[in-house]
C-alpha positions in Angstrom: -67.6 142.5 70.1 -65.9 141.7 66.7 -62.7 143.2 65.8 -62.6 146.4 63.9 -61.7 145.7 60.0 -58.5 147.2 59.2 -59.6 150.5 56.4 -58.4 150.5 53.8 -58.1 154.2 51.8 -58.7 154.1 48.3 -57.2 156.6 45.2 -58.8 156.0 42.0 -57.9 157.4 38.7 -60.8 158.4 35.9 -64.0 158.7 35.9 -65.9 157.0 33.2 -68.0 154.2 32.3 -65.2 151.5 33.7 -64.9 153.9 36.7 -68.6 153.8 37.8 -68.3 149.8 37.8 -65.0 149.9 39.7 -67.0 152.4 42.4 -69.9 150.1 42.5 -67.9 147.3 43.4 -66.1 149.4 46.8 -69.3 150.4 47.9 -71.0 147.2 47.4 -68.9 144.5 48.4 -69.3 144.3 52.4 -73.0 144.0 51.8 -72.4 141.1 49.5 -69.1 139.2 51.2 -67.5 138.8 54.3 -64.5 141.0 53.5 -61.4 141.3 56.1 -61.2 145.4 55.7 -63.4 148.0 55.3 -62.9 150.0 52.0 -62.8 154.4 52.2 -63.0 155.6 48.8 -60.9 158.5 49.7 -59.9 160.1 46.5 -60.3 160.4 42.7 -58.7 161.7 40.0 -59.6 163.2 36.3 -58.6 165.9 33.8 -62.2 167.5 33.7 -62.6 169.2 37.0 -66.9 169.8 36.2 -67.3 166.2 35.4 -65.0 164.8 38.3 -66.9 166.8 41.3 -70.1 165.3 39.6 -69.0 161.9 39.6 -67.2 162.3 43.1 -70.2 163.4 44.4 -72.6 160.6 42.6 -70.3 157.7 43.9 -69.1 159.3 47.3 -65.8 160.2 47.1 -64.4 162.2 49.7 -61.9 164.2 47.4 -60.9 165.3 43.8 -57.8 165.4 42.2 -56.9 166.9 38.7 -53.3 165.3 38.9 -52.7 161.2 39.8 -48.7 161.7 40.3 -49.9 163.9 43.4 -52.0 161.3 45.0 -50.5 158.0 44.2 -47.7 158.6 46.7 -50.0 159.9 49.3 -49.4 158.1 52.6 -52.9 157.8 54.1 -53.5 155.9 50.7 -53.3 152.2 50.7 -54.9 151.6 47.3 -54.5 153.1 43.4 -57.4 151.9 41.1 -56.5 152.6 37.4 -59.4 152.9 35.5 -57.8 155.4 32.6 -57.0 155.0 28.4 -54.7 151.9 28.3 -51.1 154.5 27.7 -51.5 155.7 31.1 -51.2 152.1 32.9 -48.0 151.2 33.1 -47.1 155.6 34.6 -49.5 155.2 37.0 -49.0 151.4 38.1 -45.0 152.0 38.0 -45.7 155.2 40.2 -47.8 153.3 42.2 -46.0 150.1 42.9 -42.4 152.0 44.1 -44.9 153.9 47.1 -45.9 150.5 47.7 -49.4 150.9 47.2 -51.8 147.6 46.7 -52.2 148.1 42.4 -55.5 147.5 40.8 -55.5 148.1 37.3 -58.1 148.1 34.1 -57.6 145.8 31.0 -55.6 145.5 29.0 -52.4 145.4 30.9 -49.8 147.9 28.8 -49.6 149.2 25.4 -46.7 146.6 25.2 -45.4 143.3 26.7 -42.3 145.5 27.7 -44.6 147.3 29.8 -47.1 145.5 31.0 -43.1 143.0 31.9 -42.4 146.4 34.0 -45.6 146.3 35.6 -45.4 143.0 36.8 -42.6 142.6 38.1 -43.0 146.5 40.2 -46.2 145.5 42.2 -46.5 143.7 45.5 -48.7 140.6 45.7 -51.7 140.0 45.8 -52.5 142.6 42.6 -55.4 142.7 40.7 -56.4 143.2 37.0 -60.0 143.7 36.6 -60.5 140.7 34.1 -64.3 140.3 35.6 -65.7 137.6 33.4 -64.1 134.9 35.2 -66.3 136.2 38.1 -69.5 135.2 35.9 -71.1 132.1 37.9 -71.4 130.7 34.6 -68.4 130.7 33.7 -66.6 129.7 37.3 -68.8 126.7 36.9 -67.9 126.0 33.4 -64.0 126.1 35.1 -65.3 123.5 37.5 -66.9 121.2 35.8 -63.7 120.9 32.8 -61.4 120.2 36.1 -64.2 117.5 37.1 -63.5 116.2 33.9 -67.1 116.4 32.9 -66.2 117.7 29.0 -63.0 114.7 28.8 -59.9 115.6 26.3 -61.0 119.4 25.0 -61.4 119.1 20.9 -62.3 122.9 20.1 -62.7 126.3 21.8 -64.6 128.7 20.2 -64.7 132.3 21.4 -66.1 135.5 20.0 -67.0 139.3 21.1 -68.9 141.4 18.8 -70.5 144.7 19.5 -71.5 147.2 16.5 -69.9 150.4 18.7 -67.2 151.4 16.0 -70.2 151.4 13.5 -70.9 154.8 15.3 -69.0 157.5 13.4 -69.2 159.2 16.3 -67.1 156.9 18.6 -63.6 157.4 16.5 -63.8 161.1 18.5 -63.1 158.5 22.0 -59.8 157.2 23.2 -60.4 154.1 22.7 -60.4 154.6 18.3 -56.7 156.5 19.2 -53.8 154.1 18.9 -51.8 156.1 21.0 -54.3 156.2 24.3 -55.4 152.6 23.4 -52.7 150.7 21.7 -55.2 148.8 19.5 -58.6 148.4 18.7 -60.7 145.3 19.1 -57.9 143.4 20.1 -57.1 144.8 23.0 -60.7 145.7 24.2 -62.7 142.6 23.3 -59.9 140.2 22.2 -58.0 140.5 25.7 -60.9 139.5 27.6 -61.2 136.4 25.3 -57.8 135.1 25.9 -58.3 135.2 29.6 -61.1 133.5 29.7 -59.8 131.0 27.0 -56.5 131.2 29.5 -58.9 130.5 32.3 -60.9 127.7 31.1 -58.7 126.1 28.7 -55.1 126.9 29.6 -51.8 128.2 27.8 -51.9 129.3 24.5 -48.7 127.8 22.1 -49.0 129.7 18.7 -51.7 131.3 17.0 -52.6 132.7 13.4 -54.1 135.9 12.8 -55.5 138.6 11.2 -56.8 142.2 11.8 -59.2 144.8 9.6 -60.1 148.3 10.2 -63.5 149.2 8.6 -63.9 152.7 9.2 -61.2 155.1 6.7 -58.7 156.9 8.6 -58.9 155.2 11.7 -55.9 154.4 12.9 -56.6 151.3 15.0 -58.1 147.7 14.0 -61.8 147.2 13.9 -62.3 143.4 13.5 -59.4 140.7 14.7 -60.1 137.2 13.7 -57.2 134.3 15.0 -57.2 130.7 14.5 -54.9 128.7 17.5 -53.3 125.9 19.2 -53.5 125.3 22.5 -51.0 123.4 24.7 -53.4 120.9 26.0 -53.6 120.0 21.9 -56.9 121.6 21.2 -57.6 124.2 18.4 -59.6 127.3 18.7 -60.9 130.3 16.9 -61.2 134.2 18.1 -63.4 136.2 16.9 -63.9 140.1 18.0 -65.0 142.9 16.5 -66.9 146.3 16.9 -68.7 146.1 13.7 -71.0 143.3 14.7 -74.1 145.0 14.3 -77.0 143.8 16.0 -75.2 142.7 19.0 -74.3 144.7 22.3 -72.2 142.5 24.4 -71.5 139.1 22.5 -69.3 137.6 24.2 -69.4 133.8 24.2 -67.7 130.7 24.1 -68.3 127.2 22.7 -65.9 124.6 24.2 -66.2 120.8 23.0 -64.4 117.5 24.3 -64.6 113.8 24.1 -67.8 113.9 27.1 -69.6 116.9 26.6 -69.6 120.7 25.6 -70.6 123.9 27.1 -71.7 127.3 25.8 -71.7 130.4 26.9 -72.7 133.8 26.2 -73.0 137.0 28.3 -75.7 138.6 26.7 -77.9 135.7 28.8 -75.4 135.7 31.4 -77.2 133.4 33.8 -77.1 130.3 31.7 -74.8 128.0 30.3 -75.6 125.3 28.0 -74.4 121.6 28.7 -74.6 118.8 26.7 -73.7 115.2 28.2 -72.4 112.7 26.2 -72.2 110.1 28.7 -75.8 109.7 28.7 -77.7 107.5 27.0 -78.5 108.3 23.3 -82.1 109.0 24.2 -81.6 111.5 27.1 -79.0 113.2 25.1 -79.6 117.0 24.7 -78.5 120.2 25.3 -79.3 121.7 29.0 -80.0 124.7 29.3 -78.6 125.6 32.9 -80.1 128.5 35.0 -76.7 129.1 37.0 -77.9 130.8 40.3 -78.0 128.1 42.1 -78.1 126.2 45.0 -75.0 125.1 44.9 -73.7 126.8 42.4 -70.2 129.7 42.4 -71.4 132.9 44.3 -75.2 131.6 44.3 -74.9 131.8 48.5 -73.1 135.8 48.2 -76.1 137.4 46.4 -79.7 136.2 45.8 -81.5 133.3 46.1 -81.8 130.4 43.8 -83.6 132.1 40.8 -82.8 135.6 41.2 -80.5 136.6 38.4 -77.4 139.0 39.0 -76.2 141.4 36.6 -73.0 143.0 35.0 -71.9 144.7 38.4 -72.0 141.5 40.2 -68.8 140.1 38.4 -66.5 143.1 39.7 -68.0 143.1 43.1 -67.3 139.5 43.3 -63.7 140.0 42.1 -63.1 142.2 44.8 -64.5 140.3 47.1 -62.2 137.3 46.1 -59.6 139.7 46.0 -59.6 141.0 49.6 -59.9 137.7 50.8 -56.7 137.2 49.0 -55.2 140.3 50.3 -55.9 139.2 53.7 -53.9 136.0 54.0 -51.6 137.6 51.5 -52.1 134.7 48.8 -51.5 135.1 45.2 -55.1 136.4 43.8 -56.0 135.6 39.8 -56.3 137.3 37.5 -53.6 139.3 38.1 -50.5 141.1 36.4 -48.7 138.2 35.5 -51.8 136.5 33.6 -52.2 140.4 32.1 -48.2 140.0 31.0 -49.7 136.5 29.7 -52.3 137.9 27.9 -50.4 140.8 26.6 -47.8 138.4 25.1 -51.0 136.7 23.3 -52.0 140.1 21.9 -48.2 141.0 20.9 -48.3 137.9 19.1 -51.9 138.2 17.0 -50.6 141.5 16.1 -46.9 139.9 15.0 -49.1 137.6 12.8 -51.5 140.0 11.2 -48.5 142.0 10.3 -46.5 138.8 9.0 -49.2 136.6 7.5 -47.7 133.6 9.1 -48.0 131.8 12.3 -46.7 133.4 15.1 -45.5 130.8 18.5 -46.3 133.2 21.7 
């Protein structure tokens, strides 16, 4: 008989969109991965008591909480998901960390580097922050094949994220359009998950120019960031992100070029990334357009076969997934709140710069 998995209890704080992803991911994960521990989720927390024994009863959680200070230090729980407006991240994770709870916590980081610094240094390790793109199989194998050397010395990175959700009048009425729930606005929703990736793929940024532009009147946080950089390894590369890029949902997408090839990405067709090898011969030469689910391809043997595509969810159950493994032989698992303090420094900085006008070194 196999040995039980140790359970582990889970405490979750909100219950929105990012909240239904997060619960997915617990309930789905042991049917897609191996994992050492079997996950309870235990308990959840919101301000809305009709909305939270909805959702608590739609993704099965055993109890509801109006108040996370009195569940976080609870000892049958092992875990504290934070899936809540940015402000609340570093109360909760600090909380959170001193009862020595395992910390999982939404993007970005902190409202600040100070913060998000705390934050760091408070949790135990492994810790997790739910940058999920790196868990796109197109984007793994984008990682693998630029640390095969397949693209040579990296020339240009390219990265945008458009949606058209601040278009909606209606949306400045959400947390998210408040600068003091969110911090910021595009840049630290769709710019953060830029830099990781770009972090990810194509290493440490060195200094950066930037600048920011709010649309709508009277709202108080930026619409539209747009940042030209440098990156250690010598190449240059542009960020584009806004929530006035009408006509697209989800843009998010990458173009990276070196001396050997290029790849592009976007997640809109999640499922493919286009290659083009210049070490063919001049008449094979042509952009490949590659269906990534596999064989042999990152995650292709966790969910269907060759073929089959995956979807959205599939990035944050595969993150846990990686992450428990992690947790099990107590090995540092990435991303986690140091490359969120990395990425927060980045956002610190393209905010120093569109203040300042000038180039900012992060």
């Amino acid at each position: 008989m196999p040995e039980p998995k140790r359970r582990l209890n889970i405490a979750m704080v909100g219950s929105g969109f990012i909240a239904r992803a997060h619960s997915n991911a617990f309930h789905q994960v042991g049917h897609f991965f191996d994992v050492p521990f079997s996950l309870c989720t235990k308990v959840v927390c919101a301000r809305n008591q009709q909305k939270l024994r909805a959702f608590a009863q739609q993704w099965d959680w055993q109890e509801t909480a109006l108040e996370w200070e009195s569940v976080v230090t609870r000892k049958d729980i092992d875990v504290v998901d934070i899936a809540v407006p940015n402000a609340l991240h570093a109360p909760i994770a600090l909380a959170a960390a001193k009862a020595g709870k395992i910390v999982l916590c939404e993007k970005p980081l902190a409202l600040s580097v100070e913060e998000a610094a705390k934050m760091a240094e408070a949790v135990c390790i492994p810790n997790l922050i739910w940058f999920n793109y790196r868990r796109v199989p197109a984007i793994a194998l984008a990682k693998q094949w630029i640390e095969e050397g397949r693209l040579g010395q990296i020339f240009h990175y390219r990265a945008y994220y458009f949606n058209q959700s601040g278009a909606d009048p209606t949306k400045g009425q959400t947390w998210r359009y408040r600068r003091s729930d969110a911090g910021s606005g595009a840049v630290g929703d769709l710019l953060s998950h830029l830099v990781d990736t770009a972090r990810y793929l194509n290493g440490d940024i060195s200094e950066l120019s930037a600048m920011t532009h709010t649309f709508a009147p009277h709202r108080d946080v930026d619409d539209a960031v747009l940042a030209i950089a440098r990156f250690a390894n010598g190449s240059l590369g542009s960020f584009e992100a806004s929530r006035f890029g009408v006509g697209r949902r989800n843009g998010n997408g990458f173009e990276i070029y070196g001396s050997k090839g290029s790849l592009a990405f976007d997640l809109e067709d999640m499922n493919r990334l286009q290659f083009f090898d210049a070490t063919e011969s001049a008449a094979l030469q042509g952009t490949k357009s590659m269906l990534v689910t596999g064989p042999d391809h990152p995650y292709s043997a966790d969910f269907w076969k060759p073929g089959h595509l995956i979807g959205y969810e599939h990035t944050f159950i595969a993150t846990l997934g990686d992450f428990l493994d992690a947790l099990a032989l107590q090995e540092p698992f990435h991303p986690n709140f140091d490359d969120g303090l990395e990425t927060q420094k980045i956002i610190a900085a393209v905010e120093a710069s569109a203040a300042s006008g000038v180039w900012t070194r992060v």
